[in-house]
Biopython code that builds the backbone (N, CA, C, O; Angstrom):
import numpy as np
from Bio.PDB.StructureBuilder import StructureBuilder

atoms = [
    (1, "UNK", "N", (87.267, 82.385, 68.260)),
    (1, "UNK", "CA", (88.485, 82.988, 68.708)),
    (1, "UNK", "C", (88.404, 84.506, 68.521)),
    (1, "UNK", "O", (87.766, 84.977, 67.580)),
    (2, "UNK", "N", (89.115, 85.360, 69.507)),
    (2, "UNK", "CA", (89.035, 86.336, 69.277)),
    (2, "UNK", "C", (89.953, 87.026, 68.648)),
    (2, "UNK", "O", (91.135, 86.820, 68.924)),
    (3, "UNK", "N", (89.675, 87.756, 67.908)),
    (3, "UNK", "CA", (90.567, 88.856, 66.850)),
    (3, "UNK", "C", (90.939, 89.832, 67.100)),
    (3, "UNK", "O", (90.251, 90.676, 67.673)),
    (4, "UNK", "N", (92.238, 90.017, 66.713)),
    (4, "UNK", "CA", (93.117, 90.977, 67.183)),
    (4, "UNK", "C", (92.848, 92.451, 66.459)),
    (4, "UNK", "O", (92.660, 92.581, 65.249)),
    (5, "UNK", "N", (92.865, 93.469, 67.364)),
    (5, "UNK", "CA", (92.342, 94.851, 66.724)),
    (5, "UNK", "C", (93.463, 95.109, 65.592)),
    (5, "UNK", "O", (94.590, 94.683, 65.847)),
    (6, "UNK", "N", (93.265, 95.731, 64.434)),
    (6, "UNK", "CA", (94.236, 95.339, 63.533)),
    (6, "UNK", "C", (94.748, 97.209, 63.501)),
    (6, "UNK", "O", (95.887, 97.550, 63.183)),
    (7, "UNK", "N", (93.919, 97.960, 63.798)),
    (7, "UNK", "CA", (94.332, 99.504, 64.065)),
    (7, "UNK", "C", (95.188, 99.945, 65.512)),
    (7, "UNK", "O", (95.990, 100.865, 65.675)),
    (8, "UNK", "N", (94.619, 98.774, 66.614)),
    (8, "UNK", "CA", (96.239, 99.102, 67.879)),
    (8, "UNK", "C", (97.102, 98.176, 67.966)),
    (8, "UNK", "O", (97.409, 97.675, 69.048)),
    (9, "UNK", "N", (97.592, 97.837, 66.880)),
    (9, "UNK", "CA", (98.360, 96.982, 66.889)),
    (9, "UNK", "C", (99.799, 97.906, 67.003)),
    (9, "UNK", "O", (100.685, 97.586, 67.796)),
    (10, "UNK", "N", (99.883, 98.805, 66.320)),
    (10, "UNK", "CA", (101.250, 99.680, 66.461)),
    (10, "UNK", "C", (101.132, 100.455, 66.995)),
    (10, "UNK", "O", (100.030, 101.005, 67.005)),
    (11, "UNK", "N", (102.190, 100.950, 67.745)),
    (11, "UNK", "CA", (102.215, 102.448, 68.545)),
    (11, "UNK", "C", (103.552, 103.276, 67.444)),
    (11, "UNK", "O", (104.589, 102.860, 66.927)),
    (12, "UNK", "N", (102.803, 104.681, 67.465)),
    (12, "UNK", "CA", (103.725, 105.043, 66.360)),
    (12, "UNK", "C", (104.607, 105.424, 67.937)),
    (12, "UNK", "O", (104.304, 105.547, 69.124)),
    (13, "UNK", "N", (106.054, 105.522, 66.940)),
    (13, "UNK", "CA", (106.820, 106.007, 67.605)),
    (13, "UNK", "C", (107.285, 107.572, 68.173)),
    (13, "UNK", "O", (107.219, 108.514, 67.384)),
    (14, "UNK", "N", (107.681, 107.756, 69.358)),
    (14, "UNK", "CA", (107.408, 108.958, 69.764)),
    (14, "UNK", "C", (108.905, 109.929, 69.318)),
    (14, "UNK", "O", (109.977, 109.331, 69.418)),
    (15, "UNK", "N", (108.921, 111.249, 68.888)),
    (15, "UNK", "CA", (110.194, 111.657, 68.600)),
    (15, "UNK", "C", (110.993, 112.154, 69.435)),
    (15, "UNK", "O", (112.191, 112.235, 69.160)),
    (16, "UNK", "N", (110.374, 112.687, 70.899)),
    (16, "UNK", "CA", (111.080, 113.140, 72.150)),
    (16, "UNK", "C", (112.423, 112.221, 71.904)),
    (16, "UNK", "O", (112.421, 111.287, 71.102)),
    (17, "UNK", "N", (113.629, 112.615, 72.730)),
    (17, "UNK", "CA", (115.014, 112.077, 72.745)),
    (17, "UNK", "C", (114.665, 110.858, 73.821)),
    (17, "UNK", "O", (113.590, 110.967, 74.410)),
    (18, "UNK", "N", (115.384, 109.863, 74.079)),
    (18, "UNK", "CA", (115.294, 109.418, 75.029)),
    (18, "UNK", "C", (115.809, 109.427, 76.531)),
    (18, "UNK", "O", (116.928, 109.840, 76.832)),
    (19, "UNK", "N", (114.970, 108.975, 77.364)),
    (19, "UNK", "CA", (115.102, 109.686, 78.817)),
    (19, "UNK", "C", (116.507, 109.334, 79.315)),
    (19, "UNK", "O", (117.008, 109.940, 80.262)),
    (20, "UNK", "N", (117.170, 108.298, 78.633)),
    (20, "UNK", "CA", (118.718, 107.708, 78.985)),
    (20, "UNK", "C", (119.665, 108.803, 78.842)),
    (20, "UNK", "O", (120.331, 109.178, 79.807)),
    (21, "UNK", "N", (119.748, 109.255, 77.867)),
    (21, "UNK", "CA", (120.452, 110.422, 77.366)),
    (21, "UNK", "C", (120.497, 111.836, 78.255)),
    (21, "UNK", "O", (121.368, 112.703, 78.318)),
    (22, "UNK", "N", (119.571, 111.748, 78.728)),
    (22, "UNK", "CA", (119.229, 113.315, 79.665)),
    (22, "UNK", "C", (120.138, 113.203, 80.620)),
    (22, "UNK", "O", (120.164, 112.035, 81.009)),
    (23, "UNK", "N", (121.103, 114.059, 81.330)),
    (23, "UNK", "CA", (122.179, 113.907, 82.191)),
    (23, "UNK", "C", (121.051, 114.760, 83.936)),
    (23, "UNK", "O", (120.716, 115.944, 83.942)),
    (24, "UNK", "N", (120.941, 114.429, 84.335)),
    (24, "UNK", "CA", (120.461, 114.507, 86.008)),
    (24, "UNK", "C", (120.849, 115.060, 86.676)),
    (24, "UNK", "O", (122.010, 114.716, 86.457)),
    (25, "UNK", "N", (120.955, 115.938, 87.664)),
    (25, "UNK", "CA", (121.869, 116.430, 89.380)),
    (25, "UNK", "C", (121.551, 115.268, 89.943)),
    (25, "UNK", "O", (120.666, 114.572, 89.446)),
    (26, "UNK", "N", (122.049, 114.989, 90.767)),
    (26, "UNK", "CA", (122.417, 113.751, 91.687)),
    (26, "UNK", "C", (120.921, 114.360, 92.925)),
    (26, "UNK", "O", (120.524, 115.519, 93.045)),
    (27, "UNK", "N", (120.335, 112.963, 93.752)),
    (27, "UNK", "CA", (119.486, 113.720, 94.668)),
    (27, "UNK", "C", (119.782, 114.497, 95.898)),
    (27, "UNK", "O", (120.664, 113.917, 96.530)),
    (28, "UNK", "N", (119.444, 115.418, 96.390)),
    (28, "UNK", "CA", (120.306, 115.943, 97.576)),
    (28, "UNK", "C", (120.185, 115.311, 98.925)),
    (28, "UNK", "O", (119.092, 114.801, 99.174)),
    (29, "UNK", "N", (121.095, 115.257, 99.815)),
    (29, "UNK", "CA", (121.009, 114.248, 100.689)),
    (29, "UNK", "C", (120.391, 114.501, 101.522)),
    (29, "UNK", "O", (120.328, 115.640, 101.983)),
    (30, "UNK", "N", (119.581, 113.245, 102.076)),
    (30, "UNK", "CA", (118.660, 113.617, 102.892)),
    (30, "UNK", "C", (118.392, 113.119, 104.577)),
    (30, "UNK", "O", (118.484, 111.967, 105.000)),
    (31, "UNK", "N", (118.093, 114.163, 105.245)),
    (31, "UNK", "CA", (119.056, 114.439, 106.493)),
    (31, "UNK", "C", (117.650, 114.056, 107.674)),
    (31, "UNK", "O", (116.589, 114.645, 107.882)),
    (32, "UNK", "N", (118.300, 112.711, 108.311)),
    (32, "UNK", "CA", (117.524, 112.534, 108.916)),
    (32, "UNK", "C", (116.769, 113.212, 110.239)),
    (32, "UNK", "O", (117.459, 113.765, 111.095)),
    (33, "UNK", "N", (115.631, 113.159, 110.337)),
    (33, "UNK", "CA", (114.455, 114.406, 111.399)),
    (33, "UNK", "C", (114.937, 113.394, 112.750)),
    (33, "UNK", "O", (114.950, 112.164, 112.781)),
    (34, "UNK", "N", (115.292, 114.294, 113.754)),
    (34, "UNK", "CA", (115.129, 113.797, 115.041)),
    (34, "UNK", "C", (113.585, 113.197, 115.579)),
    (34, "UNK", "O", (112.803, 114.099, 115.880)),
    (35, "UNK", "N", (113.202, 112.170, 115.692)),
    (35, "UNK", "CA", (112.139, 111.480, 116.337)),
    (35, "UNK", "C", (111.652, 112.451, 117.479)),
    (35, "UNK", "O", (112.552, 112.954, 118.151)),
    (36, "UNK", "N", (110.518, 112.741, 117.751)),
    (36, "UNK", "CA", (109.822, 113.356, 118.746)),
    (36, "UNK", "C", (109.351, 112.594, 119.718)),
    (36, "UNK", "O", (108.489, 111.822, 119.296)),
    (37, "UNK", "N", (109.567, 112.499, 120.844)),
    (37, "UNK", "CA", (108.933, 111.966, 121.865)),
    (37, "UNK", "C", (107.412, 112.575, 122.725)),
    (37, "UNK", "O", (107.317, 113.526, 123.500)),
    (38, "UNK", "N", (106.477, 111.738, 122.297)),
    (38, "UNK", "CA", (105.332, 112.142, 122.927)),
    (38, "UNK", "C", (104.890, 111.632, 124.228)),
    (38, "UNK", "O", (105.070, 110.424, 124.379)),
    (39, "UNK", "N", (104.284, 112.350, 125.330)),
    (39, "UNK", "CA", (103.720, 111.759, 126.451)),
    (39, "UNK", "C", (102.548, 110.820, 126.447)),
    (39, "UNK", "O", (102.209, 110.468, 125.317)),
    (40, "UNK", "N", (101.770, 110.276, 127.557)),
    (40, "UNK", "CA", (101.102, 109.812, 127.737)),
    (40, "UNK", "C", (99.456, 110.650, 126.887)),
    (40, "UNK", "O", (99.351, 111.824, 127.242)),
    (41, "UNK", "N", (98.404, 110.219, 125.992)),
    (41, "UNK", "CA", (97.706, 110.146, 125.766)),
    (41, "UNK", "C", (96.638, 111.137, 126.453)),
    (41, "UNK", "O", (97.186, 111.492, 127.496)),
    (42, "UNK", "N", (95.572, 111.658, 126.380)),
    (42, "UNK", "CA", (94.816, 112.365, 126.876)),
    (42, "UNK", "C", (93.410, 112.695, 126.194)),
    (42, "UNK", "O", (93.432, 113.490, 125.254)),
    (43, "UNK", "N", (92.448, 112.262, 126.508)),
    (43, "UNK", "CA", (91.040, 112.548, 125.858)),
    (43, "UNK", "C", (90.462, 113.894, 125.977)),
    (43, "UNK", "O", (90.318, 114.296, 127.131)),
    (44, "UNK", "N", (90.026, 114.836, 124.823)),
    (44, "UNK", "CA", (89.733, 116.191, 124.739)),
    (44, "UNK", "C", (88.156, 116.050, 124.364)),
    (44, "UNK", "O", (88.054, 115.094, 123.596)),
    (45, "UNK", "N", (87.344, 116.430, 124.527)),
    (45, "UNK", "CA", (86.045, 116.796, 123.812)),
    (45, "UNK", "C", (85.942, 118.298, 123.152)),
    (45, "UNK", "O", (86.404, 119.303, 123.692)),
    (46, "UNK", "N", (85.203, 118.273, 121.794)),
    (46, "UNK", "CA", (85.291, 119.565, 121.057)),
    (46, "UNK", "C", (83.786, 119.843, 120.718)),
    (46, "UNK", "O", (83.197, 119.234, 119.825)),
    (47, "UNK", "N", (83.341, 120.590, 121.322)),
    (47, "UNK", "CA", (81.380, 120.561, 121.093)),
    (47, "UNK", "C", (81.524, 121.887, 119.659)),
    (47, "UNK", "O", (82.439, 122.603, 119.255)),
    (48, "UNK", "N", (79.901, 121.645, 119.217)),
    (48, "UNK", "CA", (79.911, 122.626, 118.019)),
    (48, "UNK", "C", (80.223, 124.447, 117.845)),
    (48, "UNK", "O", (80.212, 125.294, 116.951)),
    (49, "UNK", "N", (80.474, 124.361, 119.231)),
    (49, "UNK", "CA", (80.942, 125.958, 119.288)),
    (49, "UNK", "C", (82.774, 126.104, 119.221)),
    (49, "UNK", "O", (83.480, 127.113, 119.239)),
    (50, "UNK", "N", (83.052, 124.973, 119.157)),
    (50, "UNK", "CA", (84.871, 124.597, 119.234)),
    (50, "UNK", "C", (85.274, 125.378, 120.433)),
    (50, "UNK", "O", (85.997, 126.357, 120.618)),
    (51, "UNK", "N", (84.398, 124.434, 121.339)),
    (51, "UNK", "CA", (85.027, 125.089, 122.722)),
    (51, "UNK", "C", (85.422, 123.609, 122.922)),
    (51, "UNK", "O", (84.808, 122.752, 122.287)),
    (52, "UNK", "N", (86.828, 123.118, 124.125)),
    (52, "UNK", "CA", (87.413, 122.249, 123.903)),
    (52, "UNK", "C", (87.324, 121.964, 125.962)),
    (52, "UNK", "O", (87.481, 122.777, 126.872)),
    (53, "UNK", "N", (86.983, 120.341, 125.992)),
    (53, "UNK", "CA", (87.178, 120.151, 127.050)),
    (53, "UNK", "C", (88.128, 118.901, 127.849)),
    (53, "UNK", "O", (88.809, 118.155, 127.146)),
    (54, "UNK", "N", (88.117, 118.775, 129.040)),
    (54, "UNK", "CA", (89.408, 118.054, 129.165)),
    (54, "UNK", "C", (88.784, 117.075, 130.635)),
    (54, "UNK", "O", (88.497, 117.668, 131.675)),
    (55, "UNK", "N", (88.679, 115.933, 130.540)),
    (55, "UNK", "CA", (88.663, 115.097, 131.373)),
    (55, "UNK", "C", (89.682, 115.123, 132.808)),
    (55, "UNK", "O", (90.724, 114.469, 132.840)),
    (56, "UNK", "N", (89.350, 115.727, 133.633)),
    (56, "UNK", "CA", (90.115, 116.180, 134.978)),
    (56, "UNK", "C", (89.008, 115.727, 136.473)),
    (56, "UNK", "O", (87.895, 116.247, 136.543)),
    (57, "UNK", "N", (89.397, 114.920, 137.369)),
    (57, "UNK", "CA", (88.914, 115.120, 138.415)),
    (57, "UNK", "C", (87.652, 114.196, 138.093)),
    (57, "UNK", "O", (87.067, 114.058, 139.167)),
    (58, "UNK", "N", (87.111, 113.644, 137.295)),
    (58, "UNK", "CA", (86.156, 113.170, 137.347)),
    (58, "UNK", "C", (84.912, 114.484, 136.662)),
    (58, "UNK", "O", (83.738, 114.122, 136.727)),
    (59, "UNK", "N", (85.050, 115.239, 136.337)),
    (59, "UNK", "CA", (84.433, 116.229, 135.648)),
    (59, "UNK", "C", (85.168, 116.708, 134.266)),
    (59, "UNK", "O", (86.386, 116.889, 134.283)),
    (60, "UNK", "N", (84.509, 116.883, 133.226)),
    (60, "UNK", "CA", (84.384, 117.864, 132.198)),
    (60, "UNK", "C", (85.156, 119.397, 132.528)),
    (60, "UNK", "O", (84.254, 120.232, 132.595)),
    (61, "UNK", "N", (85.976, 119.792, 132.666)),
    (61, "UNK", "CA", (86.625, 121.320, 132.690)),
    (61, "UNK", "C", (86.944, 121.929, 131.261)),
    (61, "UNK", "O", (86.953, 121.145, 130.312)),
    (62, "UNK", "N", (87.158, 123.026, 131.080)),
    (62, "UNK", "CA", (87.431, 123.753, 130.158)),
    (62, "UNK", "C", (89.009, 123.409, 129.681)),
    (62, "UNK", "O", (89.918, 123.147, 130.469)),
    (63, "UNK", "N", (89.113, 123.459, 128.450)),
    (63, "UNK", "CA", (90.515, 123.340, 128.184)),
    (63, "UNK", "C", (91.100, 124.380, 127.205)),
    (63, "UNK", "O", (90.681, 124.591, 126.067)),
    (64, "UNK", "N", (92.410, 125.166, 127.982)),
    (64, "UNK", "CA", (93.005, 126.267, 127.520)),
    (64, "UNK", "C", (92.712, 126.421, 126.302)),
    (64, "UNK", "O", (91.969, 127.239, 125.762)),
    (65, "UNK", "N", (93.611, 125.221, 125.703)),
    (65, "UNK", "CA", (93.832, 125.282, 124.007)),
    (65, "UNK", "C", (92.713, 124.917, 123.010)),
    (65, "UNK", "O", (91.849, 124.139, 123.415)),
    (66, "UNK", "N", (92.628, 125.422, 121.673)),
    (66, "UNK", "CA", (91.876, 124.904, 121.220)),
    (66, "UNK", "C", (92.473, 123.281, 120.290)),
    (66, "UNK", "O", (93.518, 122.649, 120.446)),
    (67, "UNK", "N", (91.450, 123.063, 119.462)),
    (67, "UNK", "CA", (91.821, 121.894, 119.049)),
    (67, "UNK", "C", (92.940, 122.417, 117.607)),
    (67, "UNK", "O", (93.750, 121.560, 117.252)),
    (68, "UNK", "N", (92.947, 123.647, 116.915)),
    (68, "UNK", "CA", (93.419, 123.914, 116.292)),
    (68, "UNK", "C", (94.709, 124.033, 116.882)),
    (68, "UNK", "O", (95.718, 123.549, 116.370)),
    (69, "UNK", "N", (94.694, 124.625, 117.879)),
    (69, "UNK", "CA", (96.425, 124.970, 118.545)),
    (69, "UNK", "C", (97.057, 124.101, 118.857)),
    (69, "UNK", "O", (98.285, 124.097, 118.763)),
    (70, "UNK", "N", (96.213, 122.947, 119.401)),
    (70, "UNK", "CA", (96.764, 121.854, 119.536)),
    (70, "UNK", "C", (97.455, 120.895, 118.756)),
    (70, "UNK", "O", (98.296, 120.106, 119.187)),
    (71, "UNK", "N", (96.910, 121.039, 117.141)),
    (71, "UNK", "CA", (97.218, 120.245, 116.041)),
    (71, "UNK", "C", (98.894, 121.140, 116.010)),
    (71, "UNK", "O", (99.806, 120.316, 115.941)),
    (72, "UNK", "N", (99.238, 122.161, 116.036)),
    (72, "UNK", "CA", (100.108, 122.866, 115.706)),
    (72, "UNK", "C", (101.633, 122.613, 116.664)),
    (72, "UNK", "O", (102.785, 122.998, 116.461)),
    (73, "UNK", "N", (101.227, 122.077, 117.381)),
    (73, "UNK", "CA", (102.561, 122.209, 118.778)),
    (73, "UNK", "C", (102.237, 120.265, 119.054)),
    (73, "UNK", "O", (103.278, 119.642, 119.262)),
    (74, "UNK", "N", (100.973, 119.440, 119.053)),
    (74, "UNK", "CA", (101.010, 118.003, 119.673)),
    (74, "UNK", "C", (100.488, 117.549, 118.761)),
    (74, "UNK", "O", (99.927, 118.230, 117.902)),
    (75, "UNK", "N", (100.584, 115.906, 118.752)),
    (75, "UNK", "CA", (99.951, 115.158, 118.053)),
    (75, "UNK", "C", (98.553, 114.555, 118.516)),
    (75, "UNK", "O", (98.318, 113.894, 119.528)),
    (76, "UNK", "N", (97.575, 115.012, 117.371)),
    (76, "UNK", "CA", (96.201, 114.855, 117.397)),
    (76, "UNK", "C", (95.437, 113.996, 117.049)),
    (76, "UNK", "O", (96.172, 113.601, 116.145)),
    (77, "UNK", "N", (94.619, 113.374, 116.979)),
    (77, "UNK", "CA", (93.880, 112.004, 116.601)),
    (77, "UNK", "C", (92.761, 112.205, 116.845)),
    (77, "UNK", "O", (92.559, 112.483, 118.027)),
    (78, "UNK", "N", (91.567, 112.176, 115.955)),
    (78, "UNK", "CA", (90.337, 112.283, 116.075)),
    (78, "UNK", "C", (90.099, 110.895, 116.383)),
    (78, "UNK", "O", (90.698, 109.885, 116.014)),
    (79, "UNK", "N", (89.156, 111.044, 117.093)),
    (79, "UNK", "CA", (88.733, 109.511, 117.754)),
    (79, "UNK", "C", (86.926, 109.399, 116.626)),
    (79, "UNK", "O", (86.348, 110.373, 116.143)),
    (80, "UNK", "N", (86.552, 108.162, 116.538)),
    (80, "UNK", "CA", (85.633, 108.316, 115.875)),
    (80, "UNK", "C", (84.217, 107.654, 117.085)),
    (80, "UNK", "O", (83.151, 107.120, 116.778)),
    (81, "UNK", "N", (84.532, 107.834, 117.856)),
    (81, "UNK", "CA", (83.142, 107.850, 119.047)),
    (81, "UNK", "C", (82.396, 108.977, 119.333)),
    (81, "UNK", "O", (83.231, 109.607, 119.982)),
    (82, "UNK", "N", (81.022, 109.946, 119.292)),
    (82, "UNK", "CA", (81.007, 110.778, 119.542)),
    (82, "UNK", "C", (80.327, 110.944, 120.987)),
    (82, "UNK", "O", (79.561, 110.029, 121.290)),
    (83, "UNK", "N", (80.477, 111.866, 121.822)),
    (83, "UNK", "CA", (80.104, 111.601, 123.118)),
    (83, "UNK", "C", (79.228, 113.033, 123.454)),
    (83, "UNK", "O", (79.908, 114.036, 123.670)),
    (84, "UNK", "N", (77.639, 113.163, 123.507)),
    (84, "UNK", "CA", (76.909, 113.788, 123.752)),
    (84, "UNK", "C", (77.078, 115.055, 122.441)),
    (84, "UNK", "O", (77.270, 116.184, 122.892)),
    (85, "UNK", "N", (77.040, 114.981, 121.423)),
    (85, "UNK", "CA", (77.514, 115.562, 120.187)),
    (85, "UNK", "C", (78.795, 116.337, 120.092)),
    (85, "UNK", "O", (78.796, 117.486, 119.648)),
    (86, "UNK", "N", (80.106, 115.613, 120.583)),
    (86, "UNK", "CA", (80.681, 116.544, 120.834)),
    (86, "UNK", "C", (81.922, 115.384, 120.421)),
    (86, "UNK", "O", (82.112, 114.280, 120.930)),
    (87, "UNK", "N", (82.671, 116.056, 119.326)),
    (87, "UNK", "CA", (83.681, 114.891, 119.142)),
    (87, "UNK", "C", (84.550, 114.885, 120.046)),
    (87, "UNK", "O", (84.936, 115.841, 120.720)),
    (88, "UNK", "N", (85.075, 113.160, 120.104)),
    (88, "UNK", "CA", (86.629, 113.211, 121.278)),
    (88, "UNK", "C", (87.793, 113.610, 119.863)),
    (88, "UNK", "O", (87.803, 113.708, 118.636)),
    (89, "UNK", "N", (88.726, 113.742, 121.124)),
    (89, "UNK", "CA", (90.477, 113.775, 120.476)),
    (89, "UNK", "C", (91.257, 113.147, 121.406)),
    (89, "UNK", "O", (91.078, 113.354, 122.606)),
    (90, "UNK", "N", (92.181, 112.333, 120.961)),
    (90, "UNK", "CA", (93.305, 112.058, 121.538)),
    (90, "UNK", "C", (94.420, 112.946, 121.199)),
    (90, "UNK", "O", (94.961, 113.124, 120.108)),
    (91, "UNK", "N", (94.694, 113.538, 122.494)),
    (91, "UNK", "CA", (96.012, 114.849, 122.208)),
    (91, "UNK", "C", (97.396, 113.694, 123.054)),
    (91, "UNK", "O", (97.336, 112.782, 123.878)),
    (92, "UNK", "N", (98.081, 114.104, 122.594)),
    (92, "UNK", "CA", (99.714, 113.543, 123.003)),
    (92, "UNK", "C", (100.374, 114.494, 122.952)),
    (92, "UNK", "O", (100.374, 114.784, 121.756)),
    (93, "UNK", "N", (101.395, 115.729, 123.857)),
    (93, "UNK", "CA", (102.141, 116.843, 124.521)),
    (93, "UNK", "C", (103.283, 116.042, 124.025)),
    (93, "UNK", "O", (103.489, 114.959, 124.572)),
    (94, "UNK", "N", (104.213, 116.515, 122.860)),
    (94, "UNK", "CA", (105.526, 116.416, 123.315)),
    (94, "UNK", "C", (106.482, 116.571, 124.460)),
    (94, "UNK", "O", (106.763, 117.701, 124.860)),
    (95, "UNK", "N", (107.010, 115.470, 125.022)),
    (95, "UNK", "CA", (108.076, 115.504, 126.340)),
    (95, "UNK", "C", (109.743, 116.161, 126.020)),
    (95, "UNK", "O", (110.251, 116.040, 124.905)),
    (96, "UNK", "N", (110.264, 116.665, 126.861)),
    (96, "UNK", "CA", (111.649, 117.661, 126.196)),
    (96, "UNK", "C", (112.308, 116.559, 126.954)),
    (96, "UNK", "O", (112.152, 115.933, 128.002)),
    (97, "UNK", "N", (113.241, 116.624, 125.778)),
    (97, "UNK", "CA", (114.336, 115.073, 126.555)),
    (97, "UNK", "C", (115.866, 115.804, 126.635)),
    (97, "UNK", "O", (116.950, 115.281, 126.376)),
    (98, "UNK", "N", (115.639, 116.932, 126.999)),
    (98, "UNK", "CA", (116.638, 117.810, 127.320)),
    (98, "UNK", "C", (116.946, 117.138, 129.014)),
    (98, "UNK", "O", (117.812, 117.642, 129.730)),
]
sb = StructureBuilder()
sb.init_structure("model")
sb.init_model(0)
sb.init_chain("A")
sb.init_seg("    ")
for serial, (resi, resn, name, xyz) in enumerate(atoms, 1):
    if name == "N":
        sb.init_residue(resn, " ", resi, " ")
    sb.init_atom(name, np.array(xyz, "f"), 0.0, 1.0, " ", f" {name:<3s}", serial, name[0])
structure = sb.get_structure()
């Protein structure tokens, strides 16, 4: 049978006050974010010079933005396929529902 450690058997007691006693601010209320609506999906390629390209027409074209600007204004998704060393992205453009 096994034997009980006879040195952790006690925890000394701690002298801090206890946490019951401490009086709190209440949490502040919290205000729900309007949901963003994103468009339809779109595949980007980003080669090692972070030049960024865009599936149009059946060809590879240049694409304005980079992938950084893009993270900043749409929602981004690295895709984990790489296609001729050049990672994809899935970009999604917020739609104005104005």
């Amino acid at each position: 049978m096994a034997r009980r450690p006879t040195y952790h058997a006690r925890r000394p007691k701690s002298s801090s006050p206890r946490r019951d006693s401490i009086v709190r601010e209440a949490p502040a209320p919290r205000v729900a974010r309007v949901p963003i609506q994103y468009g339809a999906p779109f595949i980007v390629l980003e080669d090692t010079d972070k030049k960024t390209f865009e599936y149009a027409n059946g060809a590879w074209t240049p694409f304005t933005m980079s992938i950084a600007q893009c993270k900043k204004t749409c929602q981004v998704k690295e895709l984990p396929q790489k296609v001729n060393n050049k990672t994809r992205y899935e970009i999604r453009v917020p739609v104005d529902t104005e």
